[in-house]
N, C-alpha and C positions, 0 to 999 in steps of 0.2 A: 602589647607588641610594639616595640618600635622600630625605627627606621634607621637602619645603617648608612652612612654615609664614605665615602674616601674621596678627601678632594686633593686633587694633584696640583694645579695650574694655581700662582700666588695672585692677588688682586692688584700687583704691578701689572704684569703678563695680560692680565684683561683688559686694562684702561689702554694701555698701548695699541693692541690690537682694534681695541672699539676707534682708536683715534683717526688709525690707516687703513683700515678695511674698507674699502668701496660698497656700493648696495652691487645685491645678487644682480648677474648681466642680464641688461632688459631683453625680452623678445614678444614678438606679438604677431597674433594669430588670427583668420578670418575664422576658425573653428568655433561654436557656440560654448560649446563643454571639450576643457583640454588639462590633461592631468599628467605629470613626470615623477617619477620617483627613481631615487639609484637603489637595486638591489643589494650592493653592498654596505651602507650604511645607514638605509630608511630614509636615507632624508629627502622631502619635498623638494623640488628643483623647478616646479612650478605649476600653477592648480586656479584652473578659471571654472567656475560651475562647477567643482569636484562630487558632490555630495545631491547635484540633480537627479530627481527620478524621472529615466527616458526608457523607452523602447530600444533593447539590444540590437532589434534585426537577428541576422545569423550571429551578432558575441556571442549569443546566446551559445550557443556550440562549443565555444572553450567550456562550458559548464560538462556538456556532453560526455566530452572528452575527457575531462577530470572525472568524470565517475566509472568512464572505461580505464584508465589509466591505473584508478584505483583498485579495480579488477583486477585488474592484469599482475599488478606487485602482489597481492593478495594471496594470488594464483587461484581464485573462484573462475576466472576469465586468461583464454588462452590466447593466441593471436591468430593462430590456424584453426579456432576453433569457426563452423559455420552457421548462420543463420539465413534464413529464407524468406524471399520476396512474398508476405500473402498476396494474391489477388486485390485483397478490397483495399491493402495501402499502396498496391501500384497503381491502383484507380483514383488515386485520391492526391499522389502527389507523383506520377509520371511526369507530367506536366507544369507543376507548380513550383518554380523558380528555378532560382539555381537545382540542379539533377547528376547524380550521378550515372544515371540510365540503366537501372538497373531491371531486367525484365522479370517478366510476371514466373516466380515459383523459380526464380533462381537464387543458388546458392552462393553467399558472399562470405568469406573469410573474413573476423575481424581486422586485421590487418591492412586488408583493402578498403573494408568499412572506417577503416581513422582517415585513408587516405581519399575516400572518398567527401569525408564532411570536413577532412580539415585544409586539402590541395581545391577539391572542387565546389567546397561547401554544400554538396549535397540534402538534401531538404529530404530525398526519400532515404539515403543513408542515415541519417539520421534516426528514421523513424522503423526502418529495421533494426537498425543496433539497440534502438529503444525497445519495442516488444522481443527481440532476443535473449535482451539482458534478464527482463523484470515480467514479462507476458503481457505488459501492455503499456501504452505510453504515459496514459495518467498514473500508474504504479513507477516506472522509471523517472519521472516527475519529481517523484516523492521522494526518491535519492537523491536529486538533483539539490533539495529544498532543505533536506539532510547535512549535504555535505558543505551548500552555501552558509547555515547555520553554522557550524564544526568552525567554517573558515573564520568567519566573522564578519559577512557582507550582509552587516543590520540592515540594512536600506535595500535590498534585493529581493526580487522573488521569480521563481519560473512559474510558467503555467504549461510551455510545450517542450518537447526534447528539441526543435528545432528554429526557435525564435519568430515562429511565423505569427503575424497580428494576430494579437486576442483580446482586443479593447482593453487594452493596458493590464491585462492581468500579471502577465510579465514585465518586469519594471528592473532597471538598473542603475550603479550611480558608477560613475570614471574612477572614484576610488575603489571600490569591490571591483572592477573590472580588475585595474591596477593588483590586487590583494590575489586573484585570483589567475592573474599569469604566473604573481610571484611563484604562489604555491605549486603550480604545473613548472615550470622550472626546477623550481627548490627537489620537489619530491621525486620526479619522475625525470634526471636528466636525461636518461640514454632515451627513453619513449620520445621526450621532448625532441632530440638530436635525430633520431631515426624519423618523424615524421612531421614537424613543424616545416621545416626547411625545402622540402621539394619544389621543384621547382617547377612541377608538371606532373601529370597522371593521367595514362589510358585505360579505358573503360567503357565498355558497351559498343556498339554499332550503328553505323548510320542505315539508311534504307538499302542503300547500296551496295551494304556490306563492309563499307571501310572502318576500321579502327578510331573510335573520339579519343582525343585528347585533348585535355582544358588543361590551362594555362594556370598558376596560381596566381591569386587577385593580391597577394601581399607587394604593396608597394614601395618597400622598400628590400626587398629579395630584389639584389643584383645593382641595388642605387647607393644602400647603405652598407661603407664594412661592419664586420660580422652579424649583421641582420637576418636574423635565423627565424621570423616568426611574430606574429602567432594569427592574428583573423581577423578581415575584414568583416563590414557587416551593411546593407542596404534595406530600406521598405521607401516607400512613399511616407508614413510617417515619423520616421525614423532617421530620415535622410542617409547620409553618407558617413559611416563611421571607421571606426580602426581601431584594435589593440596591437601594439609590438613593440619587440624586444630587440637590443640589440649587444652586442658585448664587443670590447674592444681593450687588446690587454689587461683583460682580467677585470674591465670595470662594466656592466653591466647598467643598462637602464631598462625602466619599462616604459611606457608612452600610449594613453589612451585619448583619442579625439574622436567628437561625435557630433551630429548635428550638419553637416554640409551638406553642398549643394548638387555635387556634381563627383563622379568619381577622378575627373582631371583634380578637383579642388582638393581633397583626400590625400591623391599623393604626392601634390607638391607641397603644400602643406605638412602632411606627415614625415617627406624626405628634410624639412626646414629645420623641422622640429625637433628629429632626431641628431641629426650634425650641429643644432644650436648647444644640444645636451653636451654633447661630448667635446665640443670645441669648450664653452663655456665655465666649465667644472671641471674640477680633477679630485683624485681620490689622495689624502694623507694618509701613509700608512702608522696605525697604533701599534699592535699587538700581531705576533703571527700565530695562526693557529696552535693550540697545544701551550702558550705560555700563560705562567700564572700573572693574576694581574692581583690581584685579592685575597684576603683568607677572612669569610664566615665563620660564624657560632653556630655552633651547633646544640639541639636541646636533645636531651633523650640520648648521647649516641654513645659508642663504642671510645670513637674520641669527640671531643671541646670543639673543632674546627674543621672546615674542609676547603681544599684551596678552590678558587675560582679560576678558570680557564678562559680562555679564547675558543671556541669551537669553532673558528674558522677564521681566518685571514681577518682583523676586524682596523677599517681605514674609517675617516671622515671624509666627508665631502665637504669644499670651498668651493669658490670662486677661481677660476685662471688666475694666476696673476699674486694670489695673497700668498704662495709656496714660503717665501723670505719670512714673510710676517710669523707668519706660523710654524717655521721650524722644520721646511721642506728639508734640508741639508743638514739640520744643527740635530746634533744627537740632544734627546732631553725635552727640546721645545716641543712642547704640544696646546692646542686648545685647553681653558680650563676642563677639566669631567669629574665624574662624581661615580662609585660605584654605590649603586642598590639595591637594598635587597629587605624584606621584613624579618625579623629574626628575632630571638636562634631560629636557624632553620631549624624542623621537626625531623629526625632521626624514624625511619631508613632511607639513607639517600643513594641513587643511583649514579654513577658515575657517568659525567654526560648529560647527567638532570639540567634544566633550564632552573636556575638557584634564583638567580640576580641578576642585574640589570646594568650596561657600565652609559652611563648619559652624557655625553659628550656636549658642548655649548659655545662652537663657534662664532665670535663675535661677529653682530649682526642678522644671525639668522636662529632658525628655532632647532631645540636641543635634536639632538641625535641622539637613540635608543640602540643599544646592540646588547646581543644577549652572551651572557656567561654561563658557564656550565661547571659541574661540582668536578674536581681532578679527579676522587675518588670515589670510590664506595665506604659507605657510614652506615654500618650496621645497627640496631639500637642496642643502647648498651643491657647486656645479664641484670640481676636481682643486683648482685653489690654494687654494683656501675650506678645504678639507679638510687639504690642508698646513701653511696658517696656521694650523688652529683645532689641528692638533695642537701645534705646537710653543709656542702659547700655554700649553694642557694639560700641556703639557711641564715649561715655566718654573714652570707656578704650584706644580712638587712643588717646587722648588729650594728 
């Protein structure tokens, strides 16, 4: 099997580039573990302790969430569908942290349950949503563990639906956090758009009758533009952490810090952190969604080829400032890239299929990955298809 290549950019175009490129714009941070990535092109933008294993606290709860979410698209999981407060887990976490307040033997709508663990972080919303889902929470666990798996967050594990200490049996690193907003974004926009972003949520009663309403702890909702999300998270051993997201003219980041001291330190820090991203980087745009950039081999098919697409808007990320260098204005100029892919691809291919790979290699920093997708459908080829194409195969050792 070998490896396909296409490279576009000449080895003038690099040495240039490498000459005037500046390094990546510094920043620095009191956070212990701090990780940046742009959803639109993969690339790292900055990563201290990315790959530590710590205690989520309530991160833990994006995971929650991505497996209600999952539901939900599904359609096994409705959002007016209700579950119920037992006794023995309102006895067990009434009181224990963050609460939705939710009382004993009452009926909560999923719906209110995302807005309860993801606006209020609820610890007992949680742990209804969890035996609702699966009939108990070490079985809703085990989705959790599932779907971390699926993701690809090797370094992870849950042990509760709702981040609460368990002598480390739950473990995290800033890059699966990272991995793991992507995919609740990526998959879920409108769920994301409908309940990440609140700004508040009421729920339950005080003694006196009045209405509670908590506040959402996301600190950068209302400091950073388009900052829609995603989740705080606190323990004593754990300290003070954050995942979020933010998007601004179509350019997207995600941002994970963890380790602090103080929830003042969290958000002034995390508001830095995120205005350093977006001040500091910009997006080049390659290819817009839909256009071919490539054309693959194909083995086994109907036809020899299938073109390679853009499956969505696909940009690089620099530096502020290198635009000129790289070809912000000049039609043509791009970063060196390479498309690839192992091949022939194997015949039936689905139109949309993730084929190949286009790797992008902005001088001074490390390569950029975006995916390609097959234009068409490649059916495999009939009996003569398959006799022809051998005895082509054939010829071409001669």
């Amino acid at each position: 099997m070998k490896s396909a290549q296409f490279v576009i950019a000449s080895v003038a175009t690099l040495a240039m580039a490498q000459a005037s490129i500046a390094a990546a714009p510094p920043f620095d941070t009191s956070a212990p573990v701090a990780f940046m990535q742009d959803m639109n092109s993969g690339a790292i933008l900055y990563s201290k302790q990315p790959d530590f294993q710590m205690p989520p606290a309530s991160l833990a709860k994006m995971m929650t969430v991505y497996v209600a979410f999952s539901l939900i698209k599904s359609g096994q999981l409705k959002l007016d569908q209700k579950f119920t407060m037992q006794p023995e887990t309102w006895k067990k976490w009434h009181a224990q942290g963050s609460t939705m307040f939710i009382g004993v033997n009452e009926q909560v709508s999923v719906a209110d349950l995302l807005s309860g663990i993801i606006t209020l972080s609820g610890n007992d919303a949680c742990i209804v949503m969890a035996e609702g889902i699966a009939g108990t929470e070490p079985a809703f666990v085990a989705l959790m563990n599932q779907q971390a798996e699926k993701l690809g967050m090797t370094r992870s594990h849950f042990g509760t639906a709702n981040g609460w200490p368990d002598n480390d049996v739950t473990h995290v690193t800033a890059r699966d956090l990272a991995t793991l907003a992507e995919a609740t974004i990526r998959e879920f926009p409108d769920l994301y758009k409908t309940f990440y972003s609140k700004p508040n949520f009421t729920w339950g009663k005080t003694m006196a009758g009045n209405a509670i309403n908590q506040e959402n702890r996301d600190p950068l909702l209302g400091k950073v533009q388009g900052a829609d999300g995603l989740k705080t998270g606190h323990t004593e051993e754990a300290g003070y952490g954050f995942t979020g997201s933010a998007e601004q003219g179509g350019h997207r980041l995600v941002a994970v810090m963890a380790g602090m001291k103080s929830s003042g330190e969290r958000a002034a820090q995390a508001i830095a952190f995120m205005n350093w991203g977006f001040a500091s980087w910009r997006l080049k745009p390659l290819y817009a969604q839909g256009k071919r950039v490539d054309v693959a081999q194909v083995q086994g098919g109907a036809s020899s080829t299938v073109g390679l697409v853009a499956p969505r808007d696909l940009a690089v990320t620099v530096p502020l400032g290198v635009g000129g260098i790289l070809g912000a204005n000049t039609p043509g100029a791009t970063p060196p890239m390479k498309v690839v892919y192992d091949g022939p691809i194997k015949a039936p291919i689905a139109a949309g299929q993730h084929i190949a790979d286009l790797v992008v290699s902005p001088p001074g920093q490390d390569p950029q990955t975006l995916p390609l997708v097959a234009e068409t459908d490649v059916k495999e080829a009939g009996f003569f298809g398959r006799i022809w194409a051998s005895i082509k195969a054939l010829f071409s050792w001669l």
